[in-house]
N, CA and C atoms as an extended XYZ file, in Angstrom:
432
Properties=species:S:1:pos:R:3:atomname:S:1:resname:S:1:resid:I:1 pbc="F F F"
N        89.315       74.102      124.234 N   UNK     1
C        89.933       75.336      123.771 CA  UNK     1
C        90.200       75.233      122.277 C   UNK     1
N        89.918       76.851      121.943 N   UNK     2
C        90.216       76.610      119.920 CA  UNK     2
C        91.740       76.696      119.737 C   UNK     2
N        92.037       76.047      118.797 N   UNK     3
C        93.608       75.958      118.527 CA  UNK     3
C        93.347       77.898      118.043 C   UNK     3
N        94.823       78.067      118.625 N   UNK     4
C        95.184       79.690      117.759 CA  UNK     4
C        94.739       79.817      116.515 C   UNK     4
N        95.700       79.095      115.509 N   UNK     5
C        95.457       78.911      114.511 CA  UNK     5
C        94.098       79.136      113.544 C   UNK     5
N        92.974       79.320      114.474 N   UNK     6
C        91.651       79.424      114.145 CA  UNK     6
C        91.375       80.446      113.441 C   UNK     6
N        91.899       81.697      114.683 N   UNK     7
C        91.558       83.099      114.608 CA  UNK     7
C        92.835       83.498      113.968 C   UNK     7
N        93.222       83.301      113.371 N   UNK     8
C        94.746       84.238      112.647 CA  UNK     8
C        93.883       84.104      111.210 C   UNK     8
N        93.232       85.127      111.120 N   UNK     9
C        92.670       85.880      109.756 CA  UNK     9
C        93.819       86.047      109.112 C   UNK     9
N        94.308       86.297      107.787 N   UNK    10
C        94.520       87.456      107.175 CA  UNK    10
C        93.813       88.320      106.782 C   UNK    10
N        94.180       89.512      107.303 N   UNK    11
C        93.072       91.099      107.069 CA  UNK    11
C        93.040       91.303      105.640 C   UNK    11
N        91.825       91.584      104.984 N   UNK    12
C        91.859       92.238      103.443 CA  UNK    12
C        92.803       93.488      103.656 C   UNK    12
N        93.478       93.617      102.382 N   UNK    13
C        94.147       94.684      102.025 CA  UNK    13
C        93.194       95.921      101.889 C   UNK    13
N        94.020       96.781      102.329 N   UNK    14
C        93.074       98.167      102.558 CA  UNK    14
C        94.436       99.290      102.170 C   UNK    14
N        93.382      100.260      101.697 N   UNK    15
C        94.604      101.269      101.297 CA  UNK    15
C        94.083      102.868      101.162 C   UNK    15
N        95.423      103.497      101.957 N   UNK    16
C        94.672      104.692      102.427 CA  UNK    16
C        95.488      105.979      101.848 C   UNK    16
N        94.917      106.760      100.870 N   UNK    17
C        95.794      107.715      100.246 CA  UNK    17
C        95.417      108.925      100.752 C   UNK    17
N        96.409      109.803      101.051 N   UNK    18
C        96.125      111.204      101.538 CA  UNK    18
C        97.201      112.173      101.042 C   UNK    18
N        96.316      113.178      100.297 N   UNK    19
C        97.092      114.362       99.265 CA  UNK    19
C        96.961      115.805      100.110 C   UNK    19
N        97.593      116.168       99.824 N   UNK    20
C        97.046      117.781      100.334 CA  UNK    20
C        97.392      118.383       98.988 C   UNK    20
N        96.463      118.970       98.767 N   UNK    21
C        96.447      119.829       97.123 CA  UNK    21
C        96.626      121.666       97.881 C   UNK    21
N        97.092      122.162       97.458 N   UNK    22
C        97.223      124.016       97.958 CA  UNK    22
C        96.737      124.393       96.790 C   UNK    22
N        96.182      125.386       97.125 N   UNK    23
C        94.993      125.977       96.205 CA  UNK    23
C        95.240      126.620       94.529 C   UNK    23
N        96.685      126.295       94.672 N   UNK    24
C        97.357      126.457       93.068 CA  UNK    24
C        96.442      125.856       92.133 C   UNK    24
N        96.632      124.394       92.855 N   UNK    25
C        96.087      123.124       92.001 CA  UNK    25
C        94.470      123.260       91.682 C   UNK    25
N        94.516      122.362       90.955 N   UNK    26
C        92.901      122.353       90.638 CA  UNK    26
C        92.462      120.954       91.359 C   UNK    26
N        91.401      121.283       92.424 N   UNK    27
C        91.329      120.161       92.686 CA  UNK    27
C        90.386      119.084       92.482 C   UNK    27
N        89.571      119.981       91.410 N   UNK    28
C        88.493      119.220       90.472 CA  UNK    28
C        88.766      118.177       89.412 C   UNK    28
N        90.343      118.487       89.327 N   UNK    29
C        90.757      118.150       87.824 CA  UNK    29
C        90.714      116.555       87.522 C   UNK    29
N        90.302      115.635       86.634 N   UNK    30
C        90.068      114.511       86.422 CA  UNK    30
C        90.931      113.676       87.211 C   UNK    30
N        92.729      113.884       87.022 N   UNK    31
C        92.906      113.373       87.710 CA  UNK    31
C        93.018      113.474       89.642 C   UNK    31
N        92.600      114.083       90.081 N   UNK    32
C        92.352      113.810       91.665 CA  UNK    32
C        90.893      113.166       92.117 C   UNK    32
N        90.274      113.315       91.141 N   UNK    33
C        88.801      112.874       91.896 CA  UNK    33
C        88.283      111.453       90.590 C   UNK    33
N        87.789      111.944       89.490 N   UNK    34
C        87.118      111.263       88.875 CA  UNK    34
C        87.901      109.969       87.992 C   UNK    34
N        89.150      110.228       88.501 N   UNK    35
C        89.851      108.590       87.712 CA  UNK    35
C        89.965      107.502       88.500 C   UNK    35
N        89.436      107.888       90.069 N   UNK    36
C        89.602      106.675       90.875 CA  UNK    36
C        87.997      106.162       91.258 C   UNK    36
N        87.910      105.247       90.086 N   UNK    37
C        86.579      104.448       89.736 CA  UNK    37
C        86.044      103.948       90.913 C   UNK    37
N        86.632      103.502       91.638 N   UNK    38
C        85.931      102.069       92.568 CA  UNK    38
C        86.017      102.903       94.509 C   UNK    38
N        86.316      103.985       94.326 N   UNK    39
C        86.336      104.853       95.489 CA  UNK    39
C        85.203      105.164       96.250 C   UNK    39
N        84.117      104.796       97.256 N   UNK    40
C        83.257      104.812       97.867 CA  UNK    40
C        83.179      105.930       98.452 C   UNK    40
N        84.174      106.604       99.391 N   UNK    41
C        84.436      107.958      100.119 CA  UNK    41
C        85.616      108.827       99.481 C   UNK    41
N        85.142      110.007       99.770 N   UNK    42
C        86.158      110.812       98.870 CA  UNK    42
C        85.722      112.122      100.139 C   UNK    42
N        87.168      112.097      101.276 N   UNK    43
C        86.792      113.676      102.426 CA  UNK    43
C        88.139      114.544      101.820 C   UNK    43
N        87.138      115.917      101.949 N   UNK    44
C        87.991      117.164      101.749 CA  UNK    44
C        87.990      117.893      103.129 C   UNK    44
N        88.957      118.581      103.414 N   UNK    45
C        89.627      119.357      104.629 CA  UNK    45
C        89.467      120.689      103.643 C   UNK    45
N        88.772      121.680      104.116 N   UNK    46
C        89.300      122.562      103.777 CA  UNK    46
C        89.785      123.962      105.075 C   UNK    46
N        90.897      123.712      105.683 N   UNK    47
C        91.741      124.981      106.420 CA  UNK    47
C        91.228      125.992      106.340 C   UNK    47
N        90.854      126.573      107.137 N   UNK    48
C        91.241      128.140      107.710 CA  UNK    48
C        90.591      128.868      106.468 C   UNK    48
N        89.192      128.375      106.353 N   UNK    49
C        88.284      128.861      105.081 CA  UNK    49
C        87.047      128.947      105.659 C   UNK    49
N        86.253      130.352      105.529 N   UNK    50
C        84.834      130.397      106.016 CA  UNK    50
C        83.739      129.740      105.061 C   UNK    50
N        84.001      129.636      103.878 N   UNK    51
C        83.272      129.583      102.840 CA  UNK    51
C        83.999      128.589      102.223 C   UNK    51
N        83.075      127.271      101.932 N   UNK    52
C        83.651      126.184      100.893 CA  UNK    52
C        83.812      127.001       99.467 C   UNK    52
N        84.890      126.488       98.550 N   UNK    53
C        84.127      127.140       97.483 CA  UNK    53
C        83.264      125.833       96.364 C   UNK    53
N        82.640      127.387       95.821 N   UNK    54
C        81.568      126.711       95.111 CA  UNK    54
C        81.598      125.887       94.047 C   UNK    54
N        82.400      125.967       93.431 N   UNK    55
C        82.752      124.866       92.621 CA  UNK    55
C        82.956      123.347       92.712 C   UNK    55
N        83.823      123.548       94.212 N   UNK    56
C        84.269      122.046       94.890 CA  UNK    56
C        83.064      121.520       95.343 C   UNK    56
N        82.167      122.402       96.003 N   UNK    57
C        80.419      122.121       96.540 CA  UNK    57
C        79.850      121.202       95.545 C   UNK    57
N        79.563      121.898       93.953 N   UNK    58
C        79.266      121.730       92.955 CA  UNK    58
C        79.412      120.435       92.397 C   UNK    58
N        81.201      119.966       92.496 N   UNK    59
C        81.898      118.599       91.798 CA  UNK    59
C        81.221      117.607       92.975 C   UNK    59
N        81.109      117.803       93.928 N   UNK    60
C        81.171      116.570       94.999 CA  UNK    60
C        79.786      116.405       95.437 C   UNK    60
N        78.871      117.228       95.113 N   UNK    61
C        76.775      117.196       95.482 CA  UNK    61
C        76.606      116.578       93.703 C   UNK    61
N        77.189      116.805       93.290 N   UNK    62
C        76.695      116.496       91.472 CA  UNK    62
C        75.916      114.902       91.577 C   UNK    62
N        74.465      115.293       91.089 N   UNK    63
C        73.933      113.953       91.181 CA  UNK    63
C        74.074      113.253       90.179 C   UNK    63
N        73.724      111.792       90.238 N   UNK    64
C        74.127      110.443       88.620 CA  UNK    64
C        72.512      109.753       88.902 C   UNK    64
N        72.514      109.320       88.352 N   UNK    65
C        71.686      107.818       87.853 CA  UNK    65
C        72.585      106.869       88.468 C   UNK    65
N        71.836      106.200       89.196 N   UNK    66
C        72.099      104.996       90.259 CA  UNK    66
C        71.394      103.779       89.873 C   UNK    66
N        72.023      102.679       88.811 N   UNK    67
C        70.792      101.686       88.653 CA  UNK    67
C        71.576      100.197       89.540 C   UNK    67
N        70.362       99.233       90.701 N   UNK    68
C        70.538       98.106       90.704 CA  UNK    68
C        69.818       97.348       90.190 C   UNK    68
N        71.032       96.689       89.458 N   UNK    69
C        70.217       95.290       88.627 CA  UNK    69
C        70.543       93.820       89.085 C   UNK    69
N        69.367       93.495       89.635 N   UNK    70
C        69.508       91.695       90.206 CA  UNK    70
C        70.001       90.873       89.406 C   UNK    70
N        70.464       89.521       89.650 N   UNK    71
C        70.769       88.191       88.865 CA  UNK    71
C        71.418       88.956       87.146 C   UNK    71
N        71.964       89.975       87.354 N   UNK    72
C        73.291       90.036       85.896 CA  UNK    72
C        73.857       88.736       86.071 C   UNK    72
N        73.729       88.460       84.902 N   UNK    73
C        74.892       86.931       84.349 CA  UNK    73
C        76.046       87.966       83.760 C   UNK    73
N        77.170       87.950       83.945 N   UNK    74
C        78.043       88.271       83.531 CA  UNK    74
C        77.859       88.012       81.752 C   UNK    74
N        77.741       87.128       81.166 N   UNK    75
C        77.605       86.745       80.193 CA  UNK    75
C        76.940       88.080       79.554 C   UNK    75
N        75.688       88.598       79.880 N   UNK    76
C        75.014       89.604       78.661 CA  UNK    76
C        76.066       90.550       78.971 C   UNK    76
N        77.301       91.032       79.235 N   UNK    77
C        77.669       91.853       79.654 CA  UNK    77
C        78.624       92.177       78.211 C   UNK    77
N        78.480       90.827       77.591 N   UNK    78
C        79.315       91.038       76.131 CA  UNK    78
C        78.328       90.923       74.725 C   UNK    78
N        77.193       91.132       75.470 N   UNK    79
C        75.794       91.201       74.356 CA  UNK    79
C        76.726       92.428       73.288 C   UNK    79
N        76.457       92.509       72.372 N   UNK    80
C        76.745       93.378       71.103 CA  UNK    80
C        76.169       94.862       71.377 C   UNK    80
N        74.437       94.524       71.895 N   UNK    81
C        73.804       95.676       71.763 CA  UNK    81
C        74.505       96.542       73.435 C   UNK    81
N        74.584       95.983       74.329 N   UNK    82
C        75.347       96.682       75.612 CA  UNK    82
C        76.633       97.245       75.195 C   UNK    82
N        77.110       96.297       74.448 N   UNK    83
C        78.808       96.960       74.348 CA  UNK    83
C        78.478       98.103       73.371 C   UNK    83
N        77.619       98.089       72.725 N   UNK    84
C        77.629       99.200       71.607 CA  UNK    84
C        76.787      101.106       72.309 C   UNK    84
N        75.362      100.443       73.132 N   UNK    85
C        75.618      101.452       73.515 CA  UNK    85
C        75.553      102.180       75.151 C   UNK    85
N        76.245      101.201       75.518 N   UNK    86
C        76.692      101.488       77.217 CA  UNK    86
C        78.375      101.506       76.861 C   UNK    86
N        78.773      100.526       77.102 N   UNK    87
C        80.166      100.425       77.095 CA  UNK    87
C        80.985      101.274       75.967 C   UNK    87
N        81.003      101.659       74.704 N   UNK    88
C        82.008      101.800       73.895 CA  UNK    88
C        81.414      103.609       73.992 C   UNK    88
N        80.034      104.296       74.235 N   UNK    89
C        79.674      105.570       74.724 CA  UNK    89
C        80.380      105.951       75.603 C   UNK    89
N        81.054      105.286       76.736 N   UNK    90
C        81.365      106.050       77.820 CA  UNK    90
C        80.661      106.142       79.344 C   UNK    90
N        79.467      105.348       78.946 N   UNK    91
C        78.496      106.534       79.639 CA  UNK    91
C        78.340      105.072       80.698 C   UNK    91
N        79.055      104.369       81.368 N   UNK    92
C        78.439      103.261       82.275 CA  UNK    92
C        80.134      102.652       83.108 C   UNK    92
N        79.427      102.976       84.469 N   UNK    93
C        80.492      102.180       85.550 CA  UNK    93
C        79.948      101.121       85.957 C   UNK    93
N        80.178       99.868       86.411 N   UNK    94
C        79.952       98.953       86.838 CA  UNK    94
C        80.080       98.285       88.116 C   UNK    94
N        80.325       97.623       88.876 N   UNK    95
C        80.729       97.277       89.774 CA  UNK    95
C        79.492       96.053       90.787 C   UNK    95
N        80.126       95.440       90.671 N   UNK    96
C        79.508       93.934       91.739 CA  UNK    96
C        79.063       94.606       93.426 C   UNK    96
N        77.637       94.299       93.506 N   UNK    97
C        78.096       94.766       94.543 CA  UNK    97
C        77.499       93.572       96.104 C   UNK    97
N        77.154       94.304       97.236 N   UNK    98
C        77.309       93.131       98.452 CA  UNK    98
C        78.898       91.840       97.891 C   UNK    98
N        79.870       92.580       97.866 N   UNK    99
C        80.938       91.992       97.546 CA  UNK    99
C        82.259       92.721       98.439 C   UNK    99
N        82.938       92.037       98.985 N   UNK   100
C        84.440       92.925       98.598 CA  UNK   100
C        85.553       92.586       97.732 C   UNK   100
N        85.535       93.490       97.346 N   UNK   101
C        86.300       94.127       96.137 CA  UNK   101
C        87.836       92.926       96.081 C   UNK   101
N        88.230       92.984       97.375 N   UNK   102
C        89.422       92.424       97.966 CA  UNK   102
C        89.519       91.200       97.952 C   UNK   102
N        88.583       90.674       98.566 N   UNK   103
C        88.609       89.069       99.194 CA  UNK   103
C        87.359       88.600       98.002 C   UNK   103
N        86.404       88.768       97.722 N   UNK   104
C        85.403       88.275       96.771 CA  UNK   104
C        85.577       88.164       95.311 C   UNK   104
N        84.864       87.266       94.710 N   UNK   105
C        84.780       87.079       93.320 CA  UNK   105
C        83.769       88.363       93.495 C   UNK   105
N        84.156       88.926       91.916 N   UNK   106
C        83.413       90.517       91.620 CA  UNK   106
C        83.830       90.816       90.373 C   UNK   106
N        82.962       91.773       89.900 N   UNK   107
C        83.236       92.166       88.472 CA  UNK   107
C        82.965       93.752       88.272 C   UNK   107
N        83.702       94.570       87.541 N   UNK   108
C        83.495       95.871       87.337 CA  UNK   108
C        83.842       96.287       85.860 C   UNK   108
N        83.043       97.563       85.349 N   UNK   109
C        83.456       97.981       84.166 CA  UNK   109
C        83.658       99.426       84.438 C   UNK   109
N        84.979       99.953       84.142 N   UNK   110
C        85.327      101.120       83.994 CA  UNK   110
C        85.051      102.109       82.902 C   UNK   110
N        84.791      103.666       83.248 N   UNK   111
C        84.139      104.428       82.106 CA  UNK   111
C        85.368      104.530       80.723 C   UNK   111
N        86.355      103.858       81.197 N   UNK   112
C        87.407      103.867       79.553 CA  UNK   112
C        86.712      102.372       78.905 C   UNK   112
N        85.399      101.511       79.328 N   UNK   113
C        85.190      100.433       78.360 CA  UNK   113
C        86.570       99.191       79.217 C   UNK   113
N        87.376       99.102       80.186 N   UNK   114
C        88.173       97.900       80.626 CA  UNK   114
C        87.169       97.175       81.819 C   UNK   114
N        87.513       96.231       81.161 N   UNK   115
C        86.582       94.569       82.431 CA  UNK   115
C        87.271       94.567       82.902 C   UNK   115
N        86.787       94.770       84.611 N   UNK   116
C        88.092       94.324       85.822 CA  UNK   116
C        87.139       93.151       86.329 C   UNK   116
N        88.188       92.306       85.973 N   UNK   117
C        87.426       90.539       87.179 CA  UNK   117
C        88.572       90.674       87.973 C   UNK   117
N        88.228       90.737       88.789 N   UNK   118
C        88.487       89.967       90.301 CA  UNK   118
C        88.533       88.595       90.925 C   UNK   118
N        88.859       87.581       91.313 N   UNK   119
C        88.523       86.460       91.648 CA  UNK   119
C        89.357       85.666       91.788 C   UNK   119
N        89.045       84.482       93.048 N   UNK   120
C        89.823       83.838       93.261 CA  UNK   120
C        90.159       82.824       92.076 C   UNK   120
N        90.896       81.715       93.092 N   UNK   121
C        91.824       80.790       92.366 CA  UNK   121
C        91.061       79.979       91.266 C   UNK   121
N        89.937       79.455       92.691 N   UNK   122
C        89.098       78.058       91.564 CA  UNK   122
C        88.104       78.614       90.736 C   UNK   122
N        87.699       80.223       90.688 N   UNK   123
C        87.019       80.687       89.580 CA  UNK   123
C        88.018       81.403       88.273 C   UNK   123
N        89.311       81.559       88.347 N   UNK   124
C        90.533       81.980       87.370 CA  UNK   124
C        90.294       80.573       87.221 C   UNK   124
N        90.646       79.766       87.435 N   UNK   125
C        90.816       78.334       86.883 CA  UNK   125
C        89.888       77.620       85.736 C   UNK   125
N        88.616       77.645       86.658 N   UNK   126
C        87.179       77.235       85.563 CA  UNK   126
C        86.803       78.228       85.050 C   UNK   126
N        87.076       79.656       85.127 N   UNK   127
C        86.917       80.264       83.370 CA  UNK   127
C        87.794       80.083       82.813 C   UNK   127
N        89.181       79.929       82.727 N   UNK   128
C        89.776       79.252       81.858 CA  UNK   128
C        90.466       80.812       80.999 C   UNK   128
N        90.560       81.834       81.563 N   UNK   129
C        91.212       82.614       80.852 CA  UNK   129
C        92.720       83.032       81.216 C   UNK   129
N        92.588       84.119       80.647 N   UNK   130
C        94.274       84.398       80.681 CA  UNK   130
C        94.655       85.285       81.502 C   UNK   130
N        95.769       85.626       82.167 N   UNK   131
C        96.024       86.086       83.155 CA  UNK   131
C        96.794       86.077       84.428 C   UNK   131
N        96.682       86.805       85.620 N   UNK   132
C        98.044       86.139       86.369 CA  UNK   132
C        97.209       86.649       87.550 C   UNK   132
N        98.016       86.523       88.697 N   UNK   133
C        98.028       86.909       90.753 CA  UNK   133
C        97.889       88.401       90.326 C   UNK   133
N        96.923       88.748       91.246 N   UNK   134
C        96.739       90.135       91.274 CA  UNK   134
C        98.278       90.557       91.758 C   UNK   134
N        98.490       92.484       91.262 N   UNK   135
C        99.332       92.657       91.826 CA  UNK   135
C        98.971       93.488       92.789 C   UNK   135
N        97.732       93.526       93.320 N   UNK   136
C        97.696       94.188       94.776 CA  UNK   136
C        97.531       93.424       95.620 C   UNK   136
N        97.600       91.732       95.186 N   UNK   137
C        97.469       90.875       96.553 CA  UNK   137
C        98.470       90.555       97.204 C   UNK   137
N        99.355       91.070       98.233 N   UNK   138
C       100.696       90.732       99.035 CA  UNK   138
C       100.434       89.330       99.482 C   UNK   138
N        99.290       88.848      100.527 N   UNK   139
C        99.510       87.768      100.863 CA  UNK   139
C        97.860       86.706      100.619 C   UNK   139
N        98.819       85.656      100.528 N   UNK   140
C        97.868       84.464      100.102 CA  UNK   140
C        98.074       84.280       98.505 C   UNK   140
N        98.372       85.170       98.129 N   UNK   141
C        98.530       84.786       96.306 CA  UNK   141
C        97.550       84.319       95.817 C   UNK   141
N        96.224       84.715       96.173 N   UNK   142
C        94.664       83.875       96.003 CA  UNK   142
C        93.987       84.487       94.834 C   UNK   142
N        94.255       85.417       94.809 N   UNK   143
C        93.115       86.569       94.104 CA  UNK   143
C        93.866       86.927       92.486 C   UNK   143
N        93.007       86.467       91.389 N   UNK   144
C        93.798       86.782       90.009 CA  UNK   144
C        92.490       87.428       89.291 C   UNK   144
């Protein structure tokens, strides 16, 4: 028999936000949709409406440029010519992916130009930078 102890995971942190906007609001507006970078699903309810409207249709079908790129070294990621014209334009999100976000070493760049690393203990350690415990990690204190 397996000791208990085996199977006592700790679950990745998961987090579940739910707004109801009334039709005052705008619900296009930067901040409800497009400031939350790393958001995979984004569902709208819309009540006791025959007709979506078209605008909201519009914000949420809007197509991008989708690029995967194999074996990134983190390293060119501070090349001169990238930061000059991906990063400091605006015009590039980032994100690690076959990763979770939560439990995995990962790396992302947000469209304001900020590096989010992610990562555990013994990779905060051997890069050797500065920094502290995530503050969305409640338990294990692993992830900086």
């Amino acid at each position: 028999m397996l000791c208990p102890e085996v199977w006592h995971f700790n679950e990745p942190r998961s987090e579940f936000k739910l707004r109801s906007i009334s039709s005052e609001h705008n619900l296009l507006s930067d901040t409800n949709i497009n400031t939350f970078y790393f958001n995979h699903l984004v569902s709208v309810t819309v009540p006791d409406s025959l007709r979506i409207p078209e605008a909201l249709t519009e914000k949420l079908t809007l197509d991008c440029d989708y690029y995967m790129i194999y074996d990134l070294n983190p390293s060119d990621l501070l090349n001169t010519s990238f930061l000059k014209f991906f990063v400091k334009s605006g015009d590039l999100m980032l994100l690690s992916i076959n990763t979770r976000i939560d439990c995995d070493n990962c790396i992302g760049i947000i469209p304001t130009g900020q590096l989010v690393l992610s990562v555990n203990k013994a990779t905060f350690q051997r890069l050797g930078i500065e920094g502290g415990i995530s503050k969305t990690t409640k338990k294990g204190k692993d992830k900086y």
